[in-house]
Structures are given as structure tokens and as C-alpha cells.
C-alpha positions as CSV (number, residue, x, y, z in Angstrom):
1,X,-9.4,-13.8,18.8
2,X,-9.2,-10.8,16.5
3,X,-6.5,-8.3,16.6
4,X,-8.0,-5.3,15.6
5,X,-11.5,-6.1,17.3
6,X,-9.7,-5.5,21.0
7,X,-8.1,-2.0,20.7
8,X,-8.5,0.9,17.7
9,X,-5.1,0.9,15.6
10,X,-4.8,4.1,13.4
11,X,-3.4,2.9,9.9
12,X,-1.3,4.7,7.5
13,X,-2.7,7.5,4.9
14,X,-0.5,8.0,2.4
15,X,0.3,11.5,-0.2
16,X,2.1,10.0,-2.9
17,X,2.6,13.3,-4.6
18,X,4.6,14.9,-1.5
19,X,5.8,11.5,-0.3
20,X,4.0,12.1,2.8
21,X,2.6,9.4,5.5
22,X,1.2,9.7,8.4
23,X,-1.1,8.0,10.6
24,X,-4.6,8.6,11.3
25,X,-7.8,6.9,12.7
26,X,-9.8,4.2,10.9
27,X,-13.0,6.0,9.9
28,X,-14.7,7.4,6.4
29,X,-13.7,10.5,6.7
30,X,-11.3,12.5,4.6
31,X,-7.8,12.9,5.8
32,X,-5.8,15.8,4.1
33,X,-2.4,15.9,3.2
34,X,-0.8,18.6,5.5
35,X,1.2,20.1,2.5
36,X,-1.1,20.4,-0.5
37,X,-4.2,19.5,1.2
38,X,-5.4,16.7,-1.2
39,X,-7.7,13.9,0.4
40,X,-4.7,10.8,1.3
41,X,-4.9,7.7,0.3
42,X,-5.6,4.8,2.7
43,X,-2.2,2.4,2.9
44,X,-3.0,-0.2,5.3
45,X,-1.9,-1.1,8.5
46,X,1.8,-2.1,7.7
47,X,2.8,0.2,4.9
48,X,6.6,1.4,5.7
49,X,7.2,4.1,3.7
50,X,10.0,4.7,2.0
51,X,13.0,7.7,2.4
52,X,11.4,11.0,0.6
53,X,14.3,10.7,-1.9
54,X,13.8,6.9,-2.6
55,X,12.2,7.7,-6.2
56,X,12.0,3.9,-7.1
57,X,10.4,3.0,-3.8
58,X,7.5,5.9,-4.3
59,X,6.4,5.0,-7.6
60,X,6.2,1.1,-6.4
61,X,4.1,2.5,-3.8
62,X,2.0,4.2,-6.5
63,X,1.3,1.4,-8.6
64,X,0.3,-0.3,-5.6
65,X,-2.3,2.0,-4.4
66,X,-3.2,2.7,-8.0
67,X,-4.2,-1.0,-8.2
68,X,-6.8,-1.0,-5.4
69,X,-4.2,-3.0,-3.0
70,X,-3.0,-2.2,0.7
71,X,0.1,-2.8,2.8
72,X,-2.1,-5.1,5.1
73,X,0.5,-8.1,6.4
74,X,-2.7,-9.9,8.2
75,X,-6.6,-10.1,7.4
76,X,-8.5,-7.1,8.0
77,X,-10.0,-8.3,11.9
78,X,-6.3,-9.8,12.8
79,X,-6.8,-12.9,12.9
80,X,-4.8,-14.3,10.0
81,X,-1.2,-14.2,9.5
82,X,-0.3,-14.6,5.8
83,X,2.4,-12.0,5.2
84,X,1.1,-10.0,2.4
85,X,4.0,-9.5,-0.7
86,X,4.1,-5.6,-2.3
87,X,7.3,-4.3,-4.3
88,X,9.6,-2.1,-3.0
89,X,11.1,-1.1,-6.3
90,X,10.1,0.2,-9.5
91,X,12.3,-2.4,-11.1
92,X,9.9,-5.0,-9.6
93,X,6.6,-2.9,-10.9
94,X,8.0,-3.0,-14.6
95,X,8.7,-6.5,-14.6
96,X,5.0,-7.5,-13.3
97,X,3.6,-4.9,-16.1
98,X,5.4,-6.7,-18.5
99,X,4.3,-10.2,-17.2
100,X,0.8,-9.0,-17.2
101,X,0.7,-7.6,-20.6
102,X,2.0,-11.0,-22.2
103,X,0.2,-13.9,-20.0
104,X,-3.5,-11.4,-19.7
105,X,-3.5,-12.0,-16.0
106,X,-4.4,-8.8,-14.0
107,X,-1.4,-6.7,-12.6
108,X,-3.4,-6.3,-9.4
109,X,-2.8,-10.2,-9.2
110,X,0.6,-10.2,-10.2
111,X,1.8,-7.5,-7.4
112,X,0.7,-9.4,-5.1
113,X,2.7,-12.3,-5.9
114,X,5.9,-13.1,-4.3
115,X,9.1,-13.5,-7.0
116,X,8.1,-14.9,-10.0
């Protein structure tokens, strides 16, 4: 049975420029950022967002978002339960934008991956 079919969850909008997140509903609409007003991004229904002064931990999340991906730890009705892998550290973005630029595989690809 699907997850998200039964009940409406809100999922996480995300202002990486004032390390904002908040929670809103599901729908097409644009959700501004209660400080500067800028249209939030969607995050996904598991992002955790980091401490405001984690620097590191906001610019992994911008690199995420950058590359088209979500914090989504199950398939988009629920029903699957492959934990999803994102970095928590810029650290861990540098080192996939260095693998990408040597092997030619897409850094979308490559933060998605577990270790390497």
C-alpha cells in the first residue's frame, strides 16, 4: 500500500541563501522564503537540515539541490524503502566533483552514491 497515497505529508522547502527550511504543502505553487521572499526550493520529504552555522553542511545541501536531486529516503508514492544517500559535507561534494571530472560520469550520479 502506498505511504503518501493515504494521508497528505507536507515536505520540506528549502532557502539555501538564508539557511532557511520549513515545511509546507505538496502543491505547484510558490512558497516564499519568510526573510528575503525568494520562491524556496523543494527538498523532499526527509531533508534534515543542517545548524544555520554549519557552512559545510549548507553548501552540500546546495550542490544537491543544484543537481536536480531531493532528500527523498523512499519512492515518491511510499512504497519503496531504498534509503536514498546525499552528502552532509562539503568535503564529500569536492571529492565527487573531482571523481566526476576524471571518469565523465555525471555528478548528479555520483552524489547519489554511497562512499566510493
Amino acid at each position: 500500500m502506498c505511504r503518501y497515497s493515504q494521508t497528505f505529508y507536507r515536505v520540506h522547502y528549502v532557502c539555501v541563501a538564508c539557511r532557511r527550511s520549513s515545511k509546507q504543502p505538496w502543491d505547484d505553487l510558490p512558497h516564499p522564503c519568510p526573510q528575503c521572499r525568494v520562491p524556496m526550493v523543494l527538498a523532499g520529504h526527509d531533508f534534515a537540515a543542517p545548524r544555520r552555522r554549519d557552512t559545510s553542511g549548507w553548501r552540500a545541501v546546495a550542490a544537491v539541490l543544484a543537481e536536480g536531486l531531493r532528500y527523498d529516503g523512499f519512492e515518491m508514492c511510499g512504497c519503496g524503502r531504498e534509503p536514498k544517500f546525499r552528502p552532509r559535507t562539503s568535503a564529500q561534494v569536492r571529492r565527487r566533483r573531482r571523481l566526476a571530472a576524471r571518469s565523465g560520469v555525471p555528478l548528479a550520479d555520483l552524489l547519489a552514491t554511497r562512499d566510493l
